[in-house]
GUDONU-681953 format. One record per residue: z, y, x of N, C-alpha, C, CB in turn. Coordinates in nm, 4 decimals. Glycine has a CB too. Layout:
GUDONU-681953
> Z_Y_X_Z_Y_X_Z_Y_X_Z_Y_X
...
//
This chain:
GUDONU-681953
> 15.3999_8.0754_19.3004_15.2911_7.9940_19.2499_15.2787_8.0061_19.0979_15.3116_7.8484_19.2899
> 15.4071_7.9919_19.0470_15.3955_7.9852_18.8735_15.3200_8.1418_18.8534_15.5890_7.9717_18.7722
> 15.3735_8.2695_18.9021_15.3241_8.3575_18.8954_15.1890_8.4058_18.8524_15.3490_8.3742_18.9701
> 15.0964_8.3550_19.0017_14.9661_8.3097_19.0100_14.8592_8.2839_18.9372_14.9703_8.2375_19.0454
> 14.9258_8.1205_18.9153_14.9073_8.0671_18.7958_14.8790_8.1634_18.6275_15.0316_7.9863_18.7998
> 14.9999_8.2257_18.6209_15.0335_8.2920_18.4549_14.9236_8.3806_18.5088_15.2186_8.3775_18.3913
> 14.9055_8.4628_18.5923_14.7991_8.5910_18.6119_14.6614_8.5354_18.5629_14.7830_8.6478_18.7871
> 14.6373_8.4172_18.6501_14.5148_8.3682_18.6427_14.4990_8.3232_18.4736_14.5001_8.2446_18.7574
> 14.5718_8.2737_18.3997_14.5624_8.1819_18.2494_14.5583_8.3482_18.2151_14.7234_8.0416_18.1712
> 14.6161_8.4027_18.1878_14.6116_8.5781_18.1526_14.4719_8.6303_18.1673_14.7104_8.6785_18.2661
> 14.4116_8.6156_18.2506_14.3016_8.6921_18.2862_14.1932_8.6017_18.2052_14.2803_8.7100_18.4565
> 14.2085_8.4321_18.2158_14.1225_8.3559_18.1522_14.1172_8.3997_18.0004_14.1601_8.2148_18.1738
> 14.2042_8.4552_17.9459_14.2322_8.4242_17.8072_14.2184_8.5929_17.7656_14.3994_8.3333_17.7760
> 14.2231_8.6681_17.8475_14.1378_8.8268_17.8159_14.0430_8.8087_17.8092_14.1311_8.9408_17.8984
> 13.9431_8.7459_17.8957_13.8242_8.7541_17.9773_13.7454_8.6402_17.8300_13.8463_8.6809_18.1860
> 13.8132_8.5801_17.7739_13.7508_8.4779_17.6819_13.7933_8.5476_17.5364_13.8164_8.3064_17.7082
> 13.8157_8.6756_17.5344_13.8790_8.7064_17.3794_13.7663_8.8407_17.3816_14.0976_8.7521_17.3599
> 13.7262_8.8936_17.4835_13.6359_9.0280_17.4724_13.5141_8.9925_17.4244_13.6106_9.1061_17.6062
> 13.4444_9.0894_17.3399_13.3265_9.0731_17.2464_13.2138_9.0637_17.3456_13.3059_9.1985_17.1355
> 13.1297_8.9902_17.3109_12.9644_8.9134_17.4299_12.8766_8.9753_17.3404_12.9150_8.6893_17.4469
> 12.8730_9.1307_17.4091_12.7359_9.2189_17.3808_12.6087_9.1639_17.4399_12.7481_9.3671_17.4422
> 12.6043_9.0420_17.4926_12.4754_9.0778_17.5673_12.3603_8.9981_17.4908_12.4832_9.0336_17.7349
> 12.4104_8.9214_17.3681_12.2871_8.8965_17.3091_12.2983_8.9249_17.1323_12.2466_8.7360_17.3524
> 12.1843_9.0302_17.1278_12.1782_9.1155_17.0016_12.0843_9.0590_16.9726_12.1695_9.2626_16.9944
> 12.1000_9.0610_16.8000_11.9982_9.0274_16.7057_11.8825_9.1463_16.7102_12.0674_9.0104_16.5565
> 11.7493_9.1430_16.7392_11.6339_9.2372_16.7510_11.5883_9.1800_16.6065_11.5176_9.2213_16.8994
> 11.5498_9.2610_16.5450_11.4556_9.2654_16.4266_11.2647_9.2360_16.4794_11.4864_9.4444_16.3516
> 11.2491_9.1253_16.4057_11.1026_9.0843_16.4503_11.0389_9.1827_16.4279_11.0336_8.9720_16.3886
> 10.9173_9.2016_16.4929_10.8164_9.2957_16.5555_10.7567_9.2723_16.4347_10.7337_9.2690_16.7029
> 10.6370_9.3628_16.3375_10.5394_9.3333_16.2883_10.4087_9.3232_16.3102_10.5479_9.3719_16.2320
> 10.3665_9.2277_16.2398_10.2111_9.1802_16.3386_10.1171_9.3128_16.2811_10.1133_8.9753_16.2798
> 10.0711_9.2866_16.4262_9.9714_9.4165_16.3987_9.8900_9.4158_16.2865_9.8737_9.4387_16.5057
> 9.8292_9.3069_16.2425_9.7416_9.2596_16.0676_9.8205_9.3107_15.9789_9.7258_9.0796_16.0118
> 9.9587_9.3722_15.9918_10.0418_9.4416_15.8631_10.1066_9.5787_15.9085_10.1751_9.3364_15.8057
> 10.0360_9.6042_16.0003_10.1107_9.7634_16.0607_10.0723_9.8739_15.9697_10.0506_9.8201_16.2281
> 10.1880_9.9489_15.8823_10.1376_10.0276_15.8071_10.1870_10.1947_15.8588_10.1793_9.9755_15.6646
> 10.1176_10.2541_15.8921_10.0924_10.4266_16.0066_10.1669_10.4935_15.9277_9.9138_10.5266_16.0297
> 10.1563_10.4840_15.7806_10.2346_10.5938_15.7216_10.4115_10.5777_15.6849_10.1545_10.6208_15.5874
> 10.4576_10.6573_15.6379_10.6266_10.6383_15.6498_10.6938_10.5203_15.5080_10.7103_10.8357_15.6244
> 10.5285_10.5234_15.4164_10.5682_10.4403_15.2852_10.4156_10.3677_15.2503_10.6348_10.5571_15.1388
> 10.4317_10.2792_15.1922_10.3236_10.1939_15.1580_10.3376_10.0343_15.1429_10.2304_10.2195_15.2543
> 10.1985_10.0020_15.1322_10.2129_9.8135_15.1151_10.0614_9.7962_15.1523_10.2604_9.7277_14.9174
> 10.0693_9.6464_15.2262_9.9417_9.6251_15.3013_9.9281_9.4553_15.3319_9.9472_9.7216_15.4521
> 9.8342_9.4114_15.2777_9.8093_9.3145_15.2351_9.7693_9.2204_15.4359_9.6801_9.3493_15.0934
> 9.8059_9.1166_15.4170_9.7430_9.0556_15.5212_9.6030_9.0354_15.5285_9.7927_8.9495_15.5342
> 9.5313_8.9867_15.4217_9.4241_8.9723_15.3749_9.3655_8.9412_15.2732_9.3949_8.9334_15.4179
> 9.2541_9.0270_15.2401_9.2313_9.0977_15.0938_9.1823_8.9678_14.9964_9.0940_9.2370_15.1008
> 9.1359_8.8728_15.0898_9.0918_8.7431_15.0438_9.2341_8.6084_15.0339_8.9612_8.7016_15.1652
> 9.2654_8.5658_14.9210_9.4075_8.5002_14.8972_9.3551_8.3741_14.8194_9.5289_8.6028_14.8013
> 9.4257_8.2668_14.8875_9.3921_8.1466_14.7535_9.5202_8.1121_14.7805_9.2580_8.0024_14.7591
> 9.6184_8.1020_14.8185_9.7760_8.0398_14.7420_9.8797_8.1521_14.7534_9.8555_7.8870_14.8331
> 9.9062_8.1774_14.9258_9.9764_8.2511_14.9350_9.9304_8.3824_15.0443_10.0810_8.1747_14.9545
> 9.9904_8.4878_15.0337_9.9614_8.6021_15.1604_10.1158_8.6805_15.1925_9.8250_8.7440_15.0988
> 10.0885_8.6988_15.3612_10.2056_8.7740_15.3705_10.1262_8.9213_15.2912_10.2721_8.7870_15.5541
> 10.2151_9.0092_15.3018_10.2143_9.1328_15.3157_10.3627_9.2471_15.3483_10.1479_9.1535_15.1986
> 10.3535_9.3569_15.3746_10.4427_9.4586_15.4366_10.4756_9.5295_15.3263_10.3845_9.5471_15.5489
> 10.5521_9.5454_15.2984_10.6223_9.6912_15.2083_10.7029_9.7484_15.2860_10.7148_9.6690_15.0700
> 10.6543_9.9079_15.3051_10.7299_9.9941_15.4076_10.7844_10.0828_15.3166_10.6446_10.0676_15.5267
> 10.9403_10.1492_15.3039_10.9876_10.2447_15.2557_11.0782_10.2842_15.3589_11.0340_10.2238_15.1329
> 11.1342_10.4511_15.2992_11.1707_10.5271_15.3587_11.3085_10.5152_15.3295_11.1081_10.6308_15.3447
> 11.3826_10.4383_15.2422_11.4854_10.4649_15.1782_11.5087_10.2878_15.1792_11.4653_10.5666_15.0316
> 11.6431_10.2437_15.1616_11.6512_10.1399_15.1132_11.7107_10.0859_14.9848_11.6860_10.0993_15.1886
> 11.6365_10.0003_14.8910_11.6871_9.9861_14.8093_11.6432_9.8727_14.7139_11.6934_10.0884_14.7775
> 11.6140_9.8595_14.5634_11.5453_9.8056_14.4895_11.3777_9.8555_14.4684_11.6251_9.8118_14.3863
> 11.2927_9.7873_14.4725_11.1636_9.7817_14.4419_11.1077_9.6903_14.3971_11.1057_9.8041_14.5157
> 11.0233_9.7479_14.3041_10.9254_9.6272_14.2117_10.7783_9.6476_14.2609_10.9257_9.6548_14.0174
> 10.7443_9.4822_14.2724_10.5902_9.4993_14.3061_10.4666_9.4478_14.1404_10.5631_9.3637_14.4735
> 10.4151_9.4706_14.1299_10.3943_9.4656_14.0059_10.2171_9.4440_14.0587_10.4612_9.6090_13.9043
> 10.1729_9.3004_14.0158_10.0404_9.2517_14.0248_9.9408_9.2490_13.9019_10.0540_9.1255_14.0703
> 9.8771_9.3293_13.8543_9.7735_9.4228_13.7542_9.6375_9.3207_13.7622_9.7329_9.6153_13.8288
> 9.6098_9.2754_13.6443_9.4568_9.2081_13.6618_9.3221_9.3353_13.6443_9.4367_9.0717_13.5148
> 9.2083_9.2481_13.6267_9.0958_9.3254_13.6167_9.1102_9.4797_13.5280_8.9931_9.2269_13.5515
> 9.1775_9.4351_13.4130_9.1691_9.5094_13.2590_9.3324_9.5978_13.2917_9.1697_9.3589_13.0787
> 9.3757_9.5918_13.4725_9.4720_9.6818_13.4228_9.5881_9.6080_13.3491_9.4038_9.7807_13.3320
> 9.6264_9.5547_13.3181_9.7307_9.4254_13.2929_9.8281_9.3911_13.3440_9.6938_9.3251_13.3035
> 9.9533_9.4000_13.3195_10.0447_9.3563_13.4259_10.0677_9.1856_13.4649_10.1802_9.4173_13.3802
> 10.0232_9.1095_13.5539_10.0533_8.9850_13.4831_10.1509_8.8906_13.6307_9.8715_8.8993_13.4174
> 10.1987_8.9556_13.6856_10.3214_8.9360_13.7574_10.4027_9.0526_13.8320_10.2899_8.8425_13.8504
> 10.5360_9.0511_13.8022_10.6201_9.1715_13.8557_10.7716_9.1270_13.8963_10.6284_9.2912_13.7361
> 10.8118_9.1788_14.0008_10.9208_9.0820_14.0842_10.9740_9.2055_14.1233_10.8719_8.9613_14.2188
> 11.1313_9.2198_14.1528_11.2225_9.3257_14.1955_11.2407_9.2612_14.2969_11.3430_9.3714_14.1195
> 11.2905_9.3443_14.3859_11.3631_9.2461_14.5601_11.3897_9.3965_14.5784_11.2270_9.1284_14.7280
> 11.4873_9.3736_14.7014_11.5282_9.4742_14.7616_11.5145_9.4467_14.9118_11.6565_9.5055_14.7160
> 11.4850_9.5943_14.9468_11.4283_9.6384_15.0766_11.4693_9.7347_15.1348_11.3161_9.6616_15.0767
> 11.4534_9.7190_15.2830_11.5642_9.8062_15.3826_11.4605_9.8687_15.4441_11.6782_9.7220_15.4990
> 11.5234_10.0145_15.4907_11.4445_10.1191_15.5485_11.3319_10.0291_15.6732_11.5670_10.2466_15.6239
> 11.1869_10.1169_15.6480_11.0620_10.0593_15.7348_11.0171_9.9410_15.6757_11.0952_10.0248_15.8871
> 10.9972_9.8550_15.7607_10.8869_9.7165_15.7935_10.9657_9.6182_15.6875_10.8861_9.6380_15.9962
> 10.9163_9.6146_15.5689_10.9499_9.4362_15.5005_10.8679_9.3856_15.5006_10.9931_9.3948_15.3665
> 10.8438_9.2702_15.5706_10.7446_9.1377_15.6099_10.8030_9.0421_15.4874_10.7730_9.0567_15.7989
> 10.7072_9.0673_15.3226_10.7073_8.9642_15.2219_10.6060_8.8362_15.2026_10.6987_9.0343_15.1143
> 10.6255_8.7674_15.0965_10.5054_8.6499_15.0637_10.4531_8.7006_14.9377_10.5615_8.4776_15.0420
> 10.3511_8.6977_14.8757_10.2688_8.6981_14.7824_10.2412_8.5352_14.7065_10.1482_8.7650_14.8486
> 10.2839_8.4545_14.6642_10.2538_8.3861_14.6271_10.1324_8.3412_14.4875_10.3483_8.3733_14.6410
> 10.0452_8.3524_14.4863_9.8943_8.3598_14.3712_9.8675_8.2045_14.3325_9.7174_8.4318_14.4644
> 9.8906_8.0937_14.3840_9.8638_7.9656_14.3005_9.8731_7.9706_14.1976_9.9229_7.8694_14.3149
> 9.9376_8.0861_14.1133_9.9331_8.0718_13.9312_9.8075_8.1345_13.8814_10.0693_8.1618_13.8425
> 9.7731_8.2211_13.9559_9.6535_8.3560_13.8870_9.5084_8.2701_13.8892_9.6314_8.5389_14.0206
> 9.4754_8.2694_13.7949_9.3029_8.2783_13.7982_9.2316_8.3071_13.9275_9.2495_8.3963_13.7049
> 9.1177_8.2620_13.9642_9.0182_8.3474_14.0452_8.9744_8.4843_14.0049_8.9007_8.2779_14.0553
> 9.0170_8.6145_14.0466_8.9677_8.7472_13.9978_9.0333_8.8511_14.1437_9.0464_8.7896_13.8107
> 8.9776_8.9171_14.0598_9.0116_9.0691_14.1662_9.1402_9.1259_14.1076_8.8742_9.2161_14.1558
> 9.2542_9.1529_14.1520_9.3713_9.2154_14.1051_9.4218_9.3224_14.1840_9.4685_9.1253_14.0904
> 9.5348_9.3996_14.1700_9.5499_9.5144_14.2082_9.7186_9.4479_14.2330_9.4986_9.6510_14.0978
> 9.7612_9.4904_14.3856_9.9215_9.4889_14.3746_9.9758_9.6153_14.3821_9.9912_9.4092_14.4830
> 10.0880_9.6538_14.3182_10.1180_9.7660_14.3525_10.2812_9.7954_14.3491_10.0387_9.8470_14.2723
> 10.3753_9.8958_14.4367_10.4699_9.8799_14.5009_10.4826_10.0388_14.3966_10.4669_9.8473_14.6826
> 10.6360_10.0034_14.3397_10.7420_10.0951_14.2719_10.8557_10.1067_14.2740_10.7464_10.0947_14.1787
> 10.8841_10.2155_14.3027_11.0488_10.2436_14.3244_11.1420_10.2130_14.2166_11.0782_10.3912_14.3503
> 11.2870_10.2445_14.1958_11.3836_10.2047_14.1381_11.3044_10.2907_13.9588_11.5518_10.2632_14.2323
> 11.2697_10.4222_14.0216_11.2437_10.4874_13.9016_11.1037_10.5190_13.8208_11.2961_10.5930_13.9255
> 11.0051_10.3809_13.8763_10.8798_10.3482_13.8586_10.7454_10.4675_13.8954_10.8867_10.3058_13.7160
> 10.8157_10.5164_14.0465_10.7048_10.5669_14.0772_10.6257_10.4638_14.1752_10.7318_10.7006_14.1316
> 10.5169_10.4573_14.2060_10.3978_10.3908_14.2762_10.4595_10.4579_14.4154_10.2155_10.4385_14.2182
> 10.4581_10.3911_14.5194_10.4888_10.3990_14.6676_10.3281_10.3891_14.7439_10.6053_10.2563_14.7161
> 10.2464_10.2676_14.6749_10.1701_10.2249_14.7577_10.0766_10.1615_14.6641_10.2312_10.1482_14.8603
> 9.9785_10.1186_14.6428_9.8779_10.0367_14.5895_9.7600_9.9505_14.6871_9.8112_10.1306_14.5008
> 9.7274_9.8155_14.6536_9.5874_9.7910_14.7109_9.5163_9.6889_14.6826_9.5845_9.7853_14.8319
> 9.4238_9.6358_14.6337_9.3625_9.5638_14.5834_9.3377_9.3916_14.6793_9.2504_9.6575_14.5540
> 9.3448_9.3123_14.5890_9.3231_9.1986_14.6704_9.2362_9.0631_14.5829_9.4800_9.1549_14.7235
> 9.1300_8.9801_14.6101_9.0335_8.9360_14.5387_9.1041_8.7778_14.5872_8.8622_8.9944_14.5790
> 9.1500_8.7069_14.4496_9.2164_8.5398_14.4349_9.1113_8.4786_14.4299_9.3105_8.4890_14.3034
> 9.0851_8.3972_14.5312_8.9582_8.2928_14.5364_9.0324_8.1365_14.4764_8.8871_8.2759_14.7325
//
């Protein structure tokens, strides 16, 4: 009986120490309103913004990138580093500071080349 017993507490205590593959973290899907076709770029949710907008920054590489928000005259007048992992980054745009105007966002690598550009109008 003691035997039994030890087999069975043995088996409980393997059976409770092995790793539980069966539920994996999946990386959220991106909504189709930010699906960007090519292998690099940035893509606005919508071109029309009064506080905040998602948008996508897709790279091929992972690393540091600056997005850098340009007024009418070409201007830099907000620029933010974050870092980003190969494909789909689902970001926020936050604009409650900017004026009403037409501005330009645009996505640069570590060594300030342009990845992506696209225009978006702050109501």
């Amino acid at each position: 009986m003691k035997k039994t017993l030890l087999l069975l507490l043995g088996v409980l205590v393997l059976s409770g120490c092995r790793k539980d593959d069966i539920f994996t973290e999946m990386p959220e899907p991106t909504p189709n309103l930010l699906e960007i076709k090519s292998t690099v770029g940035i893509k606005l949710e919508s071109a029309f913004v009064t506080s905040e907008v998602s948008m996508n920054v897709k790279t091929e590489t992972s690393g540091v990138v600056t997005i850098k928000i340009f007024d009418i005259s070409n201007r830099v007048v907000s620029k933010e580093t974050t870092t980003v992992k190969v494909g789909d980054n689902i970001l926020k745009v936050y604009t409650s500071a900017l004026p009403s105007s037409a501005y330009r966002i645009g996505l640069f690598d570590s060594n300030n080349k342009m990845l992506g550009i696209t225009d978006f109008n702050k109501l």
